[in-house]
C-alpha positions as CSV (number, residue, x, y, z in Angstrom):
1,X,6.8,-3.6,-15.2
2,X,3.3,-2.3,-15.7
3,X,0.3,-1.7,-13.3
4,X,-2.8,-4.4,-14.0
5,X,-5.2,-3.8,-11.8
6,X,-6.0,-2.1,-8.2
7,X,-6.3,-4.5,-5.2
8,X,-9.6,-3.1,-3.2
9,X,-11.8,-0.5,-3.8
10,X,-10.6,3.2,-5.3
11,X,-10.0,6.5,-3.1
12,X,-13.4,7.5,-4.7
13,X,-16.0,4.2,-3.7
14,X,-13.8,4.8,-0.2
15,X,-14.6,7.9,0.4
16,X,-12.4,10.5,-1.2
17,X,-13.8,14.0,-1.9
18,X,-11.5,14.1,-5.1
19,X,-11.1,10.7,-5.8
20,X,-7.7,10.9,-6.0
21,X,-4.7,11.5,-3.9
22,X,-5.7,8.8,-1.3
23,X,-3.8,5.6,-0.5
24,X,-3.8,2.6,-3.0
25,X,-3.0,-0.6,-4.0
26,X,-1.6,-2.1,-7.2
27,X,-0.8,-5.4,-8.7
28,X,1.8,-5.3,-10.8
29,X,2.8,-7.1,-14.4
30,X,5.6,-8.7,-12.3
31,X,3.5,-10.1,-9.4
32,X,4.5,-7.2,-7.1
33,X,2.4,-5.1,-5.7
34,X,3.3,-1.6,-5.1
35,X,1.3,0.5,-2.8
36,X,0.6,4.6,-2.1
37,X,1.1,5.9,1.0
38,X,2.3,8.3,3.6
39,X,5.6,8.0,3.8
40,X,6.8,7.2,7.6
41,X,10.3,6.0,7.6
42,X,11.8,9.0,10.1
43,X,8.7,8.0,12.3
44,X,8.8,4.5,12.3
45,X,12.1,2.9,11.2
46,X,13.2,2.9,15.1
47,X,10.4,1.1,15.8
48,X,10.8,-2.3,13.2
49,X,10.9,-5.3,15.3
50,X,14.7,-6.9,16.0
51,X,13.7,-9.1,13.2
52,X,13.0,-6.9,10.3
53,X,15.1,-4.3,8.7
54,X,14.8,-1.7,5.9
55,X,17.2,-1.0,3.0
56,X,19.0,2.3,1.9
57,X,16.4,2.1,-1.0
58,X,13.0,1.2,0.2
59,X,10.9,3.4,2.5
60,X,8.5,2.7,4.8
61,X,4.9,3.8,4.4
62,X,1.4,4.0,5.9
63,X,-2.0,3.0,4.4
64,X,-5.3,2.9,6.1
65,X,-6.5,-0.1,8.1
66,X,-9.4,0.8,5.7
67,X,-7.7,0.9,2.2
68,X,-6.0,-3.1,3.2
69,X,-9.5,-3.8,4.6
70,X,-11.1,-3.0,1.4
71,X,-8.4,-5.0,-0.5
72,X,-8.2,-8.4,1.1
73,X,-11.3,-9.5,-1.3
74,X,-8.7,-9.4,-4.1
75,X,-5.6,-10.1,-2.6
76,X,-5.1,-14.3,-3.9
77,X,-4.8,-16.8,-1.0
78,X,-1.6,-18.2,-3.0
């Protein structure tokens, strides 16, 4: 599993002072996407609908409505 490309815009063209520890999305070799975040599972794990749950493994996190904004131009339709 490798990263190809971003999805969106970087933390720089967003706004980021540094240009780097901002949140991000990633398409991945295996057609997953991974994504970096603020990590929010304490905060929010009580709060997943009856119908969704989380497992031991994965972790809930947080991007900006801005950062999935900025993506949807390359996120495919299918």
């Amino acid at each position: 599993m490798a990263i190809v490309r971003r999805i969106g815009d970087s933390p720089l063209t967003r706004g980021s002072m540094s240009g780097q520890s901002c949140p991000d999305i990633f398409e991945l070799s295996d057609g997953n996407y991974a994504v970096i975040g603020t990590e929010a599972t304490a905060e929010l794990e009580a709060e997943l609908p009856s119908d969704a749950s989380k497992a031991d493994y994965e972790r809930i996190v947080v991007i900006s409505r801005e950062t999935l904004i900025r993506a949807r131009k390359d996120i495919p339709l299918s």
